[in-house]
C-alpha positions in Angstrom: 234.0 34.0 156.5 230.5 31.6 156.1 227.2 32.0 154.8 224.1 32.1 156.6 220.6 33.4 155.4 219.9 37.1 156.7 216.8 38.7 157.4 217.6 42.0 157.2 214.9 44.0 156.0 211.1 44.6 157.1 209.3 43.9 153.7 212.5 42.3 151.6 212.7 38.7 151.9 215.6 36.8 153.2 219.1 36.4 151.3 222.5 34.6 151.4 224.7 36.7 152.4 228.5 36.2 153.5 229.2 36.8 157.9 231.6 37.0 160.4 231.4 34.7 163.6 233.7 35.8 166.6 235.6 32.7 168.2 234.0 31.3 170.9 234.2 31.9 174.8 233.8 30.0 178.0 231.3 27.4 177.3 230.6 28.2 173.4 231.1 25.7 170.1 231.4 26.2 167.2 229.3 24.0 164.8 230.2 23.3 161.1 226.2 22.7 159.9 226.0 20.5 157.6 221.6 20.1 157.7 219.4 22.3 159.1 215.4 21.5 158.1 213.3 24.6 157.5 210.9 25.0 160.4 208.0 27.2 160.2 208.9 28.8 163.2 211.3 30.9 160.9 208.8 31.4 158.8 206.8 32.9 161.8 210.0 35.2 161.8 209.5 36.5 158.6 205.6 36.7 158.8 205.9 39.0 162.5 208.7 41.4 161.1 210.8 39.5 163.5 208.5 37.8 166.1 209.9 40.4 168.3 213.5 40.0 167.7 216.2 43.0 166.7 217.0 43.1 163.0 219.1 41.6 161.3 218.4 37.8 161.8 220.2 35.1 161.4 217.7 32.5 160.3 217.7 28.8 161.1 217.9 26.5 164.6 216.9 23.1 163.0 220.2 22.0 162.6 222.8 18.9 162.8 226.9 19.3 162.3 230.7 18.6 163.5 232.1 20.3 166.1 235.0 22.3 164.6 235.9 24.5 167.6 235.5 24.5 171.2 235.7 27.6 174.2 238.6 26.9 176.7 235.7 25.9 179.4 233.7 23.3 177.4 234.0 19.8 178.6 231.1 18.2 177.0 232.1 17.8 173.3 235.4 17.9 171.2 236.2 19.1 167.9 235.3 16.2 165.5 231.8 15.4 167.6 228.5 14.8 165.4 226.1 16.8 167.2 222.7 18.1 166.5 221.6 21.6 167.6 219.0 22.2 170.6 217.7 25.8 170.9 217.3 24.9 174.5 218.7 23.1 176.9 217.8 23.6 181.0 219.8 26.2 183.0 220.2 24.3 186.3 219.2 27.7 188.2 215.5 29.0 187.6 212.5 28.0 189.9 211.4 25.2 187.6 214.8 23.6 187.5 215.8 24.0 191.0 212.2 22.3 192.1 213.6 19.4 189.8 211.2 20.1 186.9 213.9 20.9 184.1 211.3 20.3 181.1 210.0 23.5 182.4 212.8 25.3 182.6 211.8 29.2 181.7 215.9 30.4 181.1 217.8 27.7 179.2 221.3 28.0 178.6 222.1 29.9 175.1 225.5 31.2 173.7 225.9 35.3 173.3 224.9 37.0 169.7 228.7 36.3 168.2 227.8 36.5 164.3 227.6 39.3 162.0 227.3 40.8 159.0 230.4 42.1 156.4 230.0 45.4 157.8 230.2 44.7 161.2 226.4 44.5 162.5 225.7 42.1 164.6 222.9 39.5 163.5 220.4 38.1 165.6 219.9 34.0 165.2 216.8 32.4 165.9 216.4 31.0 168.9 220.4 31.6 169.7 220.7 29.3 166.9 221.2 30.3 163.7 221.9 27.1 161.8 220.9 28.2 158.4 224.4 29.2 158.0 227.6 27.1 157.2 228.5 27.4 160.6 226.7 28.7 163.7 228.2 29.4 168.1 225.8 27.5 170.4 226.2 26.8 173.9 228.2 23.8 174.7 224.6 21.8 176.2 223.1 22.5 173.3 225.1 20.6 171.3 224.2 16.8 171.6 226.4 14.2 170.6 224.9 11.5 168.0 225.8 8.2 167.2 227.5 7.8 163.8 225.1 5.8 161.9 222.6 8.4 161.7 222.6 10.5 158.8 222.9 14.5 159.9 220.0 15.4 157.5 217.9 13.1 160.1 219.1 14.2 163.1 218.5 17.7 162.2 215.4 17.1 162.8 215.4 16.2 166.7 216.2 20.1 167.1 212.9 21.3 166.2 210.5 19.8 164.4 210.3 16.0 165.6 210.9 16.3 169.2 208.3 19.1 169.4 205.5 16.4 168.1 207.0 13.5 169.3 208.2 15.2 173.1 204.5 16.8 173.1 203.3 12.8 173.5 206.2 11.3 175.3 207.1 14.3 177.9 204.8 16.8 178.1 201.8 15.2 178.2 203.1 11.5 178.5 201.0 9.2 176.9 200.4 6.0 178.7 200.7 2.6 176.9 197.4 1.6 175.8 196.0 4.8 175.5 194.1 6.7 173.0 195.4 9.5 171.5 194.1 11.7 168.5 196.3 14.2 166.5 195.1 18.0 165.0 197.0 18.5 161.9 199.3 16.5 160.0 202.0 18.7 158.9 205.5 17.3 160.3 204.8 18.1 163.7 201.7 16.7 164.1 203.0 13.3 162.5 205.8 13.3 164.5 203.1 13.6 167.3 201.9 10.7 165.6 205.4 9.1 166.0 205.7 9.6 169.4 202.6 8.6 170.4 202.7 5.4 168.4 206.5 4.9 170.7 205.1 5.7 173.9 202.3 2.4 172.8 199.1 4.0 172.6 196.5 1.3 171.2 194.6 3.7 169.1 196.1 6.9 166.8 193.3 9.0 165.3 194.4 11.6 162.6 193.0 14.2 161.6 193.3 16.9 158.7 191.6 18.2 155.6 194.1 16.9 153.3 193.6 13.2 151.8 197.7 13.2 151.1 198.5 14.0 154.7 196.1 11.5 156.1 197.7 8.9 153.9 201.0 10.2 155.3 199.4 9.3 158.8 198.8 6.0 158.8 201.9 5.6 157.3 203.7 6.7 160.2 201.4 4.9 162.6 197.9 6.4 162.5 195.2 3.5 163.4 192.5 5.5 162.0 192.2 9.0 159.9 189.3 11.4 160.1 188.7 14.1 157.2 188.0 17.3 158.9 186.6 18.6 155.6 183.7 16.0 155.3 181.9 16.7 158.8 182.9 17.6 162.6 186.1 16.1 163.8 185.2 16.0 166.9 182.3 14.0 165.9 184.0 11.5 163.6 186.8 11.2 166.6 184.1 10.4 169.4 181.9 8.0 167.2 185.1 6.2 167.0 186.6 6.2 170.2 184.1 7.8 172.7 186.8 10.3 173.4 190.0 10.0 174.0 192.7 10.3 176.5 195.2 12.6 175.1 194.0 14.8 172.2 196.6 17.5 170.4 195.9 20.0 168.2 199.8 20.5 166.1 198.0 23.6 164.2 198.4 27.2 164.9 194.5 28.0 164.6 192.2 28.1 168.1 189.4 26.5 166.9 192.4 23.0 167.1 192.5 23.0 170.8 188.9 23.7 171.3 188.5 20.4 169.2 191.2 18.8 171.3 189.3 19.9 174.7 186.1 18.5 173.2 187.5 15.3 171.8 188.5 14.2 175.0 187.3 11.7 177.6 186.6 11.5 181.6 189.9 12.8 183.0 191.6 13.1 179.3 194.1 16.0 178.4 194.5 18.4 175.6 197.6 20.0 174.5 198.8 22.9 172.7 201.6 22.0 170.0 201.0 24.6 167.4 202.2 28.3 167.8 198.9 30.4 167.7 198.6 33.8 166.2 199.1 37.0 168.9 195.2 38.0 170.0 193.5 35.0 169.4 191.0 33.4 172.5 189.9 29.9 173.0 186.3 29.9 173.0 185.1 26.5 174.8 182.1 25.8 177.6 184.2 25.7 180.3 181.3 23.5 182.1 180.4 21.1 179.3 183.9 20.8 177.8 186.3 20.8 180.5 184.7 21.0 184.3 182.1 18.3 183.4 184.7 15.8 181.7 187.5 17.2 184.3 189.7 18.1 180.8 193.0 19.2 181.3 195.0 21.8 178.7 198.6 21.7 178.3 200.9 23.3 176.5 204.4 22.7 175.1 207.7 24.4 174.3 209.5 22.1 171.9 208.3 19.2 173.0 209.7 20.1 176.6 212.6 18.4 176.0 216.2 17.7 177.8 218.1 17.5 174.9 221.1 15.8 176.3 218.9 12.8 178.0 216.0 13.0 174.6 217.7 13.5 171.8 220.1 9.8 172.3 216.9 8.1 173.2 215.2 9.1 170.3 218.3 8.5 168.1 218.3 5.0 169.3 214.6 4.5 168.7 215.3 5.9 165.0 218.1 3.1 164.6 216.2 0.6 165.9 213.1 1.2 163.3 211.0 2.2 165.8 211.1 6.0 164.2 210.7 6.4 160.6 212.7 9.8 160.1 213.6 8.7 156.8 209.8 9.2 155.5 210.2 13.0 157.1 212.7 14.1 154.9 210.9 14.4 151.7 213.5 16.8 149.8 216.8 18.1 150.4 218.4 21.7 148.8 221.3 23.8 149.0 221.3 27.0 151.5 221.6 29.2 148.4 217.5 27.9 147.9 216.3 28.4 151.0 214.8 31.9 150.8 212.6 30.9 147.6 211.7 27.6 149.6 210.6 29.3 153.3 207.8 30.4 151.0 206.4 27.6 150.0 207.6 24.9 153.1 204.7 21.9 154.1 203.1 22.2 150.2 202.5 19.4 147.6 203.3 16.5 150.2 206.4 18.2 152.2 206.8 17.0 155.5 210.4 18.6 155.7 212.5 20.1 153.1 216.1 19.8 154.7 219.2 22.2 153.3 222.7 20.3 153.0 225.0 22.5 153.1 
């Protein structure tokens, strides 16, 4: 028996509840969580009556652990391992990976639904995750080894939240050193945009939001200069400062970010897509004045388009060597038997991440 956080019913928010996991097969782990963050991707679960998924749902995939079991196939990890949790990791098979592009992999390796409820129903987990549980069945690449000095409540982030902003800048749209880069939104993602921009050795970070805290957040984590999008025209503050810049990213879910993004760029300059945007929305910019004129690219990214086993060690390393501040992210941690009343309320009143320990 463990806990995880079910959602269960359309309407009825989610609730602790005690499951089953079968033992694993093949390839499968089995994960003792010990951190997961709350992402607002699960959110975005609760907010779509499922985002398309078959209920009941296992909530949670932003989580850290020990390996506590392995399938008689796995080679990659033994019980004991710290690991953080990837919700993807690249299948070695589709058209993307097989042209040796695995960041674009479009059918990453996942473990089979093996968890369920008391009475037998078998629970969906987000993204084949499921982490907001005491223990969750991954596939054995999705569980990355991490060296010991870095605390689980950290790494936890590296499976969602942090290597979605900071990937966005360092693999999907790398940024170059010395170039200029400005940043949509600063909830967590977009400052870990900031993050991994300011790695990568851009010369100039522009931030930009409508709340004064979050801009101070910013420049804390390496923003050279902050705009506030509720005094005037971002796009007009960012130009008047830089001209335009190279790579522009909008980390909000809203369309009117990218079309900013598009139009804060420079000759040549790129603008990518990190928030998840609502189902029906368009992107309304002069495709002659905005993007054929100024030859702007768009790009768009899946979690940072990350290879978890090659990302998530480099990243750990920059974290240890001071050159990531992930302490600063976690700005509260709370038990699982919280998290439902906390999902509600996740990024308010300074929150980059609330992180449960369970």
């Amino acid at each position: 028996m463990t806990r995880g956080v079910v959602f269960a019913e359309l309407g009825a928010p989610p609730v602790v509840e005690e499951i089953t996991l079968d033992p694993p097969v093949g390839r499968e782990v089995v994960v003792r969580v010990h951190a997961c963050g709350l992402c607002h991707t699960d959110v975005h679960v609760l907010e779509t009556d499922g985002w398309g998924m078959e209920l009941p749902i296992l909530l949670g995939h932003e989580g850290a652990g020990i390996v506590e079991e392995v399938g008689p196939d796995v080679t990659m990890v033994s019980p004991g391992n710290r690991v953080v949790v990837a919700w993807r990791a690249p299948c070695g098979k589709c058209p993307s990976c097989k042209r040796g592009d695995p960041r674009r992999c479009s059918s990453a390796l996942r473990a089979k639904r093996r968890a369920h409820r008391a009475d037998g129903t078998r629970l969906t987990p987000v993204l084949r995750c499921g982490t907001l549980a005491d223990r969750a069945i991954v596939h054995e690449a999705c569980a990355v080894k991490l060296p010991a000095e870095l605390p689980l409540e950290q790494a936890a982030l590296f499976a969602c939240g942090f290597s979605t902003g900071a990937g966005a800048a360092l693999w999907t749209t790398p940024v170059h050193e010395g170039g200029t880069v400005a940043v949509i939104g600063c909830g967590g993602v977009g400052l870990a945009v900031v993050q991994g921009a300011k790695l990568a050795g851009a010369s100039r970070i522009v931030a930009a939001d409508i709340a004064p805290a979050k801009l101070e957040q910013a420049r804390a984590l390496g923003a050279t200069d902050v705009v506030n999008a509720g005094e005037g025209d971002p796009v007009e503050q960012v130009r008047d400062l830089t001209r335009g810049v190279d790579y522009a990213f909008s980390a909000i879910g809203a369309p009117e970010g990218l079309a900013q993004a598009v139009r804060m760029c420079a000759y040549g300059g790129w603008a990518t897509l990190v928030g998840v945007p609502p189902a029906g929305t368009r992107l309304e910019v002069d495709l002659y004045r905005d993007m054929f004129g100024p030859k702007v690219g768009i790009a768009v990214t899946h979690g940072g388009d990350t290879i978890p086993q090659e990302d998530f060690p480099f990243l750990a390393r920059a974290a240890l060597e001071g050159k990531l501040d992930l302490a600063r992210f976690v700005t509260s941690t709370i038990s699982l038997e919280e998290v439902p009343e906390r999902l509600e309320r996740i990024g308010r009143d300074g929150e980059i991440r609330t992180v449960a320990v369970l």
